[in-house]
Each structure stands twice: as structure tokens, then as C-alpha cells.
N, C-alpha and C positions, 0 to 999 in steps of 0.2 A: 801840861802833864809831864814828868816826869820818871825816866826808865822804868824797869822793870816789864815785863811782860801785860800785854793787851788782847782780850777777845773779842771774838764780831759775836754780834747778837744771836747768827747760829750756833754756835760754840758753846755758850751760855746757855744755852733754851735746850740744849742736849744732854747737859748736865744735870740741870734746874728741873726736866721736865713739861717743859713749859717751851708754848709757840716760839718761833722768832716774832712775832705780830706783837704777841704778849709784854717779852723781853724788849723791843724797841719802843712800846705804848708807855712803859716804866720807867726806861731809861729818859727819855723825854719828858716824865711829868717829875721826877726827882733829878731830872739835868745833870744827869751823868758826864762827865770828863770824857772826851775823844779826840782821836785824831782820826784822820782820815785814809785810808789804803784803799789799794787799786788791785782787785784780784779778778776773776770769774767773774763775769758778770757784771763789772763796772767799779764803781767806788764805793766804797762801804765804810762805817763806823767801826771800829777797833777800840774796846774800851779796854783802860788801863784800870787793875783792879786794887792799887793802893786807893784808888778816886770812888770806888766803890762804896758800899754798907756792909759792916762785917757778914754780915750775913752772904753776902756773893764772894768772899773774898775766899770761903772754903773751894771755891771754883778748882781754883790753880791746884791744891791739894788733888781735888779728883780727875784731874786732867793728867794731871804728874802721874799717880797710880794707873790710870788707865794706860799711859802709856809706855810706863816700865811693866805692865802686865804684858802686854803686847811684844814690847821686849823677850821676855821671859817664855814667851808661847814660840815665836822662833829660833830662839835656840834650843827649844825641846824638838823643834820638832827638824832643826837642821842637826841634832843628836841622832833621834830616829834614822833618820836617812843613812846615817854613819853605819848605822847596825845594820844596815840589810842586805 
């Protein structure tokens, strides 16, 4: 696998809508590209999403939006603060 940014199966299935159970039974039966990471909870799957089906590759798209929204929501609301 090759740069570019990678998600864990929770990550994807938050997106998607769909289990992590789900998301890992898929990536296993279409043999998804990984590497391996060490976070919470022990070692986990990181999948890198050029290795993906276009169809999950919108991922990174709503991951990115989600969190320049998030962005966006603290500095309105460290504006607010200013004003009061």
C-alpha cells in the first residue's frame, strides 16, 4: 500500500452507515489492502482508500467535510464568546 491517507473499519462504517462487523465481513471477502496500526484497544486494520472501490473512496470526501464543518462550528462559537 501506498501513501495517502488510511481508515479503520470504524471510521468507514460511520460514514457508510453500516456496522464495523459489516465493513470488516466486506473488506475480507473483496481483500481490501491494509496495513496494520496500534491504537485503543489493540491493533487494528487501517485501510488505505486509493486500494479501495470507487464507491468507498467518496469516504475521504465526507470525512474531510465533516471535519472542516466541525472546524467551522468552533470558531463561531469561540466568535460568540467574544461578544459577550
Amino acid at each position: 500500500m501506498t501513501g495517502g491517507q488510511a481508515y479503520t473499519a470504524k471510521e468507514i462504517a460511520e460514514i457508510m452507515g453500516k456496522s464495523k462487523q459489516a465493513i470488516q465481513k466486506r473488506a475480507k471477502k473483496e481483500s481490501w489492502q491494509y496495513v496494520t496500526g496500534n491504537g485503543k484497544g489493540g491493533d487494528h486494520a487501517k485501510y488505505a482508500l486509493p486500494a479501495l472501490r470507487a464507491e468507498i473512496q467518496r469516504i475521504e470526501e465526507e470525512i474531510n467535510l465533516k471535519q472542516a464543518d466541525k472546524r467551522r462550528r468552533l470558531v463561531f462559537l469561540k466568535e460568540m464568546e467574544g461578544t459577550r
